[in-house]
NUZA-567384 format. One record per residue (C-alpha): x, z, y; residue in three letters. Coordinates in steps of 0.25 Angstrom, whole numbers, padded with zeros to 4 digits, always signed. Layout:
NUZA-567384
XZYALA ...
***
This chain:
NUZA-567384
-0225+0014+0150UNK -0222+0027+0158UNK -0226+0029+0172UNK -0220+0037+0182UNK -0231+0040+0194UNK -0217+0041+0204UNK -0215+0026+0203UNK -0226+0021+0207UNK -0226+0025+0222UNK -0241+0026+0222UNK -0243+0029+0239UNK -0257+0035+0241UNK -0269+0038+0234UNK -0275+0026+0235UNK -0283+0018+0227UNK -0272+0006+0225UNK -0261+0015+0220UNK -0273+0022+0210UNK -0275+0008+0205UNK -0260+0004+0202UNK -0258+0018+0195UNK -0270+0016+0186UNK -0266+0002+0182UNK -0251+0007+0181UNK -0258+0017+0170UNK -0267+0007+0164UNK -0252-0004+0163UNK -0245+0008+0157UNK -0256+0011+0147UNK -0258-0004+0143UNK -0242-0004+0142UNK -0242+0008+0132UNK -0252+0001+0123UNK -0249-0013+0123UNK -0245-0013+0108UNK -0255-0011+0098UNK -0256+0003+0089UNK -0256+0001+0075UNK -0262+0010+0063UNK -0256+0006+0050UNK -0265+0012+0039UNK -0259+0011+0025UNK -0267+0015+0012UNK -0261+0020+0000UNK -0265+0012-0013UNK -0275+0005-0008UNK -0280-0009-0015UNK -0289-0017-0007UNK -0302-0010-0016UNK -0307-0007-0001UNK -0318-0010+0009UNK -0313-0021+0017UNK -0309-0029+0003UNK -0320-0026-0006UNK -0331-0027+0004UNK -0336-0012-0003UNK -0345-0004+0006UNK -0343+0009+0010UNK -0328+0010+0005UNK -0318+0008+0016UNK -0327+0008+0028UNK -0314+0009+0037UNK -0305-0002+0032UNK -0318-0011+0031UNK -0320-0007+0047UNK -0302-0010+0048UNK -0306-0024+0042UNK -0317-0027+0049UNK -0308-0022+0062UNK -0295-0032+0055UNK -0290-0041+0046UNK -0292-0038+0032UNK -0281-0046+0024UNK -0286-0047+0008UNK -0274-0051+0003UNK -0262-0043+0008UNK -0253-0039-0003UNK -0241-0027-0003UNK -0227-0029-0006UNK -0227-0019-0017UNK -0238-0012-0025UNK -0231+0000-0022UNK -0234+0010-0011UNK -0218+0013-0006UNK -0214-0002-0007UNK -0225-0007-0001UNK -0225+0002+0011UNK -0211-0002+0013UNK -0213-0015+0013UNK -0225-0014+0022UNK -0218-0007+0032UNK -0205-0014+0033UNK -0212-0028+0032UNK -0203-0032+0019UNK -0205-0035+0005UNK -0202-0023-0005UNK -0190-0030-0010UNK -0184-0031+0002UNK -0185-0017+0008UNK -0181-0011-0005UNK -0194+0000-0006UNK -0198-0005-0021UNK -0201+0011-0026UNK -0209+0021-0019UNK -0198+0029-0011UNK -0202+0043-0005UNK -0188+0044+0003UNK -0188+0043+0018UNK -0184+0029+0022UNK -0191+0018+0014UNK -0186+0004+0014UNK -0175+0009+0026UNK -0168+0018+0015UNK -0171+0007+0002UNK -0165-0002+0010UNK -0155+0001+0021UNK -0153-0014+0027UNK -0168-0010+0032UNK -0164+0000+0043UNK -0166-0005+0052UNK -0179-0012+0050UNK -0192-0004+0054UNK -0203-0004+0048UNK -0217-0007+0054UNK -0221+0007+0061UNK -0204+0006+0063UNK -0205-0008+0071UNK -0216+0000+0080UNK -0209+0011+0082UNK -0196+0004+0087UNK -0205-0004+0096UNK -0211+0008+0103UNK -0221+0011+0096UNK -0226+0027+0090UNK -0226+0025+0073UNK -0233+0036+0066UNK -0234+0036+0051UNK -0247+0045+0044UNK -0246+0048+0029UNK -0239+0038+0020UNK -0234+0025+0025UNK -0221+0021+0020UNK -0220+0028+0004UNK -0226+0042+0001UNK -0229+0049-0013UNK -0243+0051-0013UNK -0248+0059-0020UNK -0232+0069-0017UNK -0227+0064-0005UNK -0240+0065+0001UNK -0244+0080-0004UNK -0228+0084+0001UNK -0229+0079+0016UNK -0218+0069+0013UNK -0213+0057+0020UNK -0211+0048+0009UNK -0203+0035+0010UNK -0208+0033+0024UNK -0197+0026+0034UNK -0197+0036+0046UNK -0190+0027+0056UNK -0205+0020+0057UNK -0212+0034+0063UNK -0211+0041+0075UNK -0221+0052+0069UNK -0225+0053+0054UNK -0233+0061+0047UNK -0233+0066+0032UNK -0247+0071+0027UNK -0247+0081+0016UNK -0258+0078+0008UNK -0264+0087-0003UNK -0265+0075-0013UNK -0267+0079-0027UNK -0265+0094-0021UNK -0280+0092-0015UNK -0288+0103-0019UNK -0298+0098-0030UNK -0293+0091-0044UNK -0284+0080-0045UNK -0291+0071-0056UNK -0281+0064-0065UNK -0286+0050-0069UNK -0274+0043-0076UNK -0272+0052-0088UNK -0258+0043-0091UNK -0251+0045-0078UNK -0252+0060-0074UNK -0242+0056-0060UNK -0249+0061-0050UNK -0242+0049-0039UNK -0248+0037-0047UNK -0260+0042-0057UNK -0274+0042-0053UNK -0278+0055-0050UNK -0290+0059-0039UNK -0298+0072-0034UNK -0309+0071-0026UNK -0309+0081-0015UNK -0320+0086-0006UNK -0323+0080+0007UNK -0318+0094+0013UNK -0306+0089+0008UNK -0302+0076+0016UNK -0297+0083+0027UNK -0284+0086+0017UNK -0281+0075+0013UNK -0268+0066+0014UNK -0275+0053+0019UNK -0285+0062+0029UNK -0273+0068+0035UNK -0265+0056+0038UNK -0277+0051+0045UNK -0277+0064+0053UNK -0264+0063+0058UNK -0264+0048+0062UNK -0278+0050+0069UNK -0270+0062+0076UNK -0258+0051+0079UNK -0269+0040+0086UNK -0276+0052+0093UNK -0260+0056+0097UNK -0257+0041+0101UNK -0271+0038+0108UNK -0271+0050+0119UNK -0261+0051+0130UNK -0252+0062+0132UNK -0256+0074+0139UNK -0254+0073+0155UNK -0242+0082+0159UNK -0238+0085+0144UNK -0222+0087+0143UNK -0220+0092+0130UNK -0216+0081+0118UNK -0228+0071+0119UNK -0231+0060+0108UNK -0222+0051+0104UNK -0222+0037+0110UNK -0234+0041+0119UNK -0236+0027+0125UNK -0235+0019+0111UNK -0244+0011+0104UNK -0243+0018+0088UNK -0240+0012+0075UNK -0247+0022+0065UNK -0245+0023+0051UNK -0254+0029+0041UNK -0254+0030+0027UNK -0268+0034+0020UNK -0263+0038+0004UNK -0277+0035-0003UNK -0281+0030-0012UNK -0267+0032-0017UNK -0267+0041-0029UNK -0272+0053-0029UNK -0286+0048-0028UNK -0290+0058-0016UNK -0303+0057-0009UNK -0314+0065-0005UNK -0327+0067-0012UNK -0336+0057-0003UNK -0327+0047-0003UNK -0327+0049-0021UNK -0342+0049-0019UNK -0341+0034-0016UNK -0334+0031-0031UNK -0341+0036-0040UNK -0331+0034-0053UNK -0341+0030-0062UNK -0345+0018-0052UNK -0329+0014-0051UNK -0328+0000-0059UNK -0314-0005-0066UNK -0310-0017-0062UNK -0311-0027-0075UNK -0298-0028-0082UNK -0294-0043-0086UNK -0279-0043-0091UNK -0274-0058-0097UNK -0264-0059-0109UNK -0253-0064-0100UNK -0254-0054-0089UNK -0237-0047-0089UNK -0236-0033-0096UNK -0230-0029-0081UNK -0243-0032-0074UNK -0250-0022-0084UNK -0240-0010-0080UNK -0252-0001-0071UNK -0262-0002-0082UNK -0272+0010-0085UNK -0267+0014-0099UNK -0251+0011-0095UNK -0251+0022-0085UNK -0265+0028-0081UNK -0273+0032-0095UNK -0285+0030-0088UNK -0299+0030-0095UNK -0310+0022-0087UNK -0317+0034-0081UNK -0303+0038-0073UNK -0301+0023-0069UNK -0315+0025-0062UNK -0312+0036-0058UNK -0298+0031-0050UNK -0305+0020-0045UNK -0313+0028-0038UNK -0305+0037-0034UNK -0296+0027-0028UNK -0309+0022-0020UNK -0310+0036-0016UNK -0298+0037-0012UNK -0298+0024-0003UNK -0311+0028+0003UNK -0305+0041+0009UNK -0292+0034+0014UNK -0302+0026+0021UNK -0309+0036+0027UNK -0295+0040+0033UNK -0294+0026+0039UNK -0307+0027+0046UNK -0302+0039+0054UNK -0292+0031+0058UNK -0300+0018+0063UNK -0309+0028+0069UNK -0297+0035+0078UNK -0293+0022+0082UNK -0306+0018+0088UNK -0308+0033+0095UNK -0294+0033+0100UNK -0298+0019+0106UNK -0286+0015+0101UNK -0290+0005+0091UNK -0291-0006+0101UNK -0275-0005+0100UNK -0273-0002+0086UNK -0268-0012+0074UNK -0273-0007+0061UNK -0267-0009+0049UNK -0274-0005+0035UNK -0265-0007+0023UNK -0261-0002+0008UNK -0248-0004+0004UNK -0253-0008-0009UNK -0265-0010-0019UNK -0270-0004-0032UNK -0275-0007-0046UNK -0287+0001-0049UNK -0288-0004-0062UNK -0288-0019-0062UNK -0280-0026-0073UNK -0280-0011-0079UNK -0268-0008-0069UNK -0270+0004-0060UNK -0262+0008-0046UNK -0250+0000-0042UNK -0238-0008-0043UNK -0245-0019-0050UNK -0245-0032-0045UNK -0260-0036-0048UNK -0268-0040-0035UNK -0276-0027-0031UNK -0261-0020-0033UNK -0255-0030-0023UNK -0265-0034-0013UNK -0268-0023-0002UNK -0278-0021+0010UNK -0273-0022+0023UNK -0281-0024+0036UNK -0276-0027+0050UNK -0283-0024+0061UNK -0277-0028+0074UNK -0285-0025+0088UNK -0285-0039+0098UNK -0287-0047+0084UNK -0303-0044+0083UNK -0306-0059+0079UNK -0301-0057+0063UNK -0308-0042+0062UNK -0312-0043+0048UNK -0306-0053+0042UNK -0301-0054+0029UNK -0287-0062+0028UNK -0286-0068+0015UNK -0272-0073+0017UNK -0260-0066+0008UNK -0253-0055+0016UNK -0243-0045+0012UNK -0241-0031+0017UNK -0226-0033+0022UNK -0234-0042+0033UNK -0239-0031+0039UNK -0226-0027+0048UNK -0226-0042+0054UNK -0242-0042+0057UNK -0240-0030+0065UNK -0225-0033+0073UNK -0236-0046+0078UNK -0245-0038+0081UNK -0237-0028+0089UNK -0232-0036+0096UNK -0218-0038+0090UNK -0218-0051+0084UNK -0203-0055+0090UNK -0199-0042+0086UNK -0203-0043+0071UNK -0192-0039+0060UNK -0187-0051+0054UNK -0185-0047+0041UNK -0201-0045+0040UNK -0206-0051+0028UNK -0219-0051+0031UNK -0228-0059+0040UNK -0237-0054+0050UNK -0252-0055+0048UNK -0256-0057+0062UNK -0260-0073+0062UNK -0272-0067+0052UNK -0275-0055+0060UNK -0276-0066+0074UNK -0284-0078+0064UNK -0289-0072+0053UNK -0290-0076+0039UNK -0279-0087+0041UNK -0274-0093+0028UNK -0261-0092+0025UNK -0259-0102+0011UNK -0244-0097+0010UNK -0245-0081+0011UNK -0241-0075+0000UNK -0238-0059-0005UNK -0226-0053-0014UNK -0228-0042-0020UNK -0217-0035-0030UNK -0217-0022-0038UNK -0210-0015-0049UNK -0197-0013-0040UNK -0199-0029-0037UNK -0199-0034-0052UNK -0213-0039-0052UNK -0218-0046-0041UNK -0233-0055-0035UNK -0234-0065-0026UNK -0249-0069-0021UNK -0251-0082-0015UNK -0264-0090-0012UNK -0273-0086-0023UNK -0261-0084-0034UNK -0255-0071-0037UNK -0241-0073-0045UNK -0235-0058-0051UNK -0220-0057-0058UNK -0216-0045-0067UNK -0201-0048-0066UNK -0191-0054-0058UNK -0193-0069-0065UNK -0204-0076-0070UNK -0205-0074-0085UNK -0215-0077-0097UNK -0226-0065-0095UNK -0222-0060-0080UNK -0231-0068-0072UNK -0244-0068-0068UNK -0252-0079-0061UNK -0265-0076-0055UNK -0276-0084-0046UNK -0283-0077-0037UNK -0293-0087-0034UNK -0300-0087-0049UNK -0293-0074-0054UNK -0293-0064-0042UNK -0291-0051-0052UNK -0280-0057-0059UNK -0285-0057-0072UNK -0277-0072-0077UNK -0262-0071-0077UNK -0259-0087-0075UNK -0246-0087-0077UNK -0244-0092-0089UNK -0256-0103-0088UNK -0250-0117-0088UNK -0260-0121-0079UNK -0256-0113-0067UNK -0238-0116-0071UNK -0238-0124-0055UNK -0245-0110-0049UNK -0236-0101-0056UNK -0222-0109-0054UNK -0227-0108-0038UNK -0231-0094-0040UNK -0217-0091-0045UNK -0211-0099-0035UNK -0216-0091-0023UNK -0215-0076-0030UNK -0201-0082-0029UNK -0200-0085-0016UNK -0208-0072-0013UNK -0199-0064-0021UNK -0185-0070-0013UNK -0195-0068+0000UNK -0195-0053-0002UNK -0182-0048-0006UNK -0174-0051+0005UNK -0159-0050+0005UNK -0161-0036+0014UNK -0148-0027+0009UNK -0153-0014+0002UNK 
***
């Protein structure tokens, strides 16, 4: 809302026209920040080994204080355990198979260029920015090569009809000064081995996760203050706009970069290897990311990336505190959504399988916390209904605001009951999750978790596990007479799940 002092036909100094100027500036700023402003905070790699879900002291301290201000959800899954598939599909709102992004693509465009009937569909920040809103994109949100893309400035896969500003960070990475410590003899690659240096406090300022901080704490400071009085050269875009703000932290995605104090809290001796329980009957496919298939590693290095991974996420956390804490001085918490999320999670070891693309429960499952302002009455609680990343583009279209303005071709469904009522039960949630270009697949449902390797169901491609009694998935129950009902219903709605997410779209 503009206004221009001519129109208002104020006659005198007197105290009535003061009054209706002041509340006429007062109307205009309620006007201009009607909407809410939202921080969508994405992690890299990130498995829910994390404050808020382990209940460990001392570790996250800021998402602990996000979910303690939100809605923890304990059981949200991605779409794919892949970072540019799942990006996609979180930010479009649609299953992997039906946008089309099934690889890591670092050209310009995402699931707009895989698949041309999508066009026209914005994405999330896209959907905000036709609506008015100022969309800003920190680091990497959409695909990015970290550690490559990162270390050359480069945009990635991002899809730049979401942004009206964006912003690259050139991060040293594995060029840091110091010595880049190889811990997977067998896989030299240095996108997808374990590899870390620990750097020296002095340091931080350098890196790629601090400097994405710096630059969206710059943009809230930007977005928070008002434009100077009498300035006519080229002001801030939007200037009256609430902001939809995206930015992508890279840790604890590989290389395992951190500062020496944050090392200090993981000593590698005191790291401990998850038990390793693999059944007879467990498919050959499952077993793909194990230690001796691609990594070589002896026990001492798996210590030594286990805690160099918490390292890593301890930094990335200290980078989300800044945040929160630029919020509260900029007093524009009160106004703000925030949204903490990874786009997927990480085997550190369980089952012997390391990294991602697995389909195993730590690989699948994801930490994502909303915190909404207004809904203060579910601050802290943990939703243990199934959710799935691809709902996050409907939860905030509700929450904007834009509920009869939602895409219909959404395959997700928006969150916002739980973040009203809490930990609501939902008996017929359910998550789908694919991999391998869409050839393996897993559907968790109730306590169940029902995985394919192959397009059919065939002797040896199943498994079967029960959360309830088996919550490490340590028994395949697939082929156990006992449990034939349970997996001919398991099939059944992977199916269903499987027709539900590749939709006829044109590609």
């Amino acid at each position: 809302m503009s206004l221009n002092l001519n129109q208002l036909n104020l006659k005198g100094n007197t105290s009535y026209s003061r009054y209706f100027f002041i509340m006429l500036l007062i109307l205009a700023s309620v006007t201009a920040n009607a909407q809410p402003n939202i921080l969508l905070i994405f992690s890299d790699d990130l498995n829910t080994r994390i404050g808020p879900y382990m209940e460990v002291n001392d570790h996250t301290p800021n998402l602990d204080r996000l979910a303690n201000e939100g809605v923890m959800f304990t059981r949200a899954y991605c779409q794919y355990p892949l970072c540019g598939p799942s990006r996609a599909s979180i930010m479009s709102g649609l299953y992997p198979s039906t946008n089309g992004v099934l690889v890591n693509d670092d050209s310009l465009g995402s699931y707009k260029k895989i698949n041309p009937a999508l066009k026209d569909h914005p994405s999330v920040a896209g959907f905000f920015r036709e609506r008015g809103y100022f969309t800003a994109r920190v680091s990497k949100i959409f695909h990015m090569g970290v550690p490559g893309g990162i270390e050359r400035g480069e945009p990635g896969g991002d899809e730049p009809d979401s942004w009206d500003y964006a912003f690259n960070v050139m991060g040293p990475e594995t060029l840091s000064p110091g010595e880049l410590e190889l811990l997977s003899p067998k896989n030299p690659h240095y996108g997808s081995n374990f590899a870390r240096l620990i750097l020296p406090d002095s340091l931080r300022y350098y890196q790629t996760d601090y400097i994405a901080a710096n630059q969206a704490i710059a943009i809230l400071e930007s977005r928070a203050k008002e434009v100077a009085r009498g300035a006519t050269n080229k002001v801030k875009i939007k200037p009256d706009s609430p902001f939809f703000l995206a930015v992508g932290f890279v840790r604890p995605h590989v290389p395992l970069i951190a500062t020496e104090s944050c090392f200090a809290n993981y000593p590698d001796e005191e790291s401990v290897l998850p038990p390793v329980v693999i059944g007879d009957n467990v498919p050959k496919q499952a077993l793909v990311r194990q230690n001796n298939n691609i990594w070589g590693m002896n026990e001492i290095q798996q210590k030594k990336t286990i805690s160099s991974y918490m390292a890593s996420v301890k930094f990335m956390d200290e980078q989300v505190g800044r945040l929160l804490n630029t919020l509260d001085q900029l007093d524009l918490r009160k106004n703000t959504i925030v949204i903490f999320l990874s786009d997927h999670g990480y085997n550190l070891g369980e089952h012997d399988c390391w990294a991602k693309t697995s389909l195993w429960e730590g690989t699948v499952r994801v930490p994502l916390i909303i915190s909404v302002p207004g809904m203060e009455q579910t601050n802290g609680v943990k939703c243990e209904s199934i959710t799935e990343l691809i709902d996050l583009y409907p939860t905030l279209v509700d929450l904007g605001g834009y509920a009869k303005e939602k895409p219909e071709i959404l395959q997700g469904h928006s969150l916002i009951n739980y973040l009203e009522n809490g930990n609501v039960a939902d008996n017929n949630a359910e998550a789908f999750t694919i991999t391998n270009r869409g050839k393996a697949g897993t559907l968790t449902f109730g306590n169940y978790r029902y995985t394919r390797w192959g397009d059919k169901a065939e002797n040896g491609n199943e498994e079967l596990y029960d959360h309830n009694s088996d919550p490490e998935e340590f028994k395949n129950l697939a082929d156990k007479s006992d449990h034939a009902e349970l997996l001919k219903e398991m099939r059944n709605r992977f199916e269903e799940a499987m027709k539900r997410s590749n939709n006829s779209l044109a590609q």
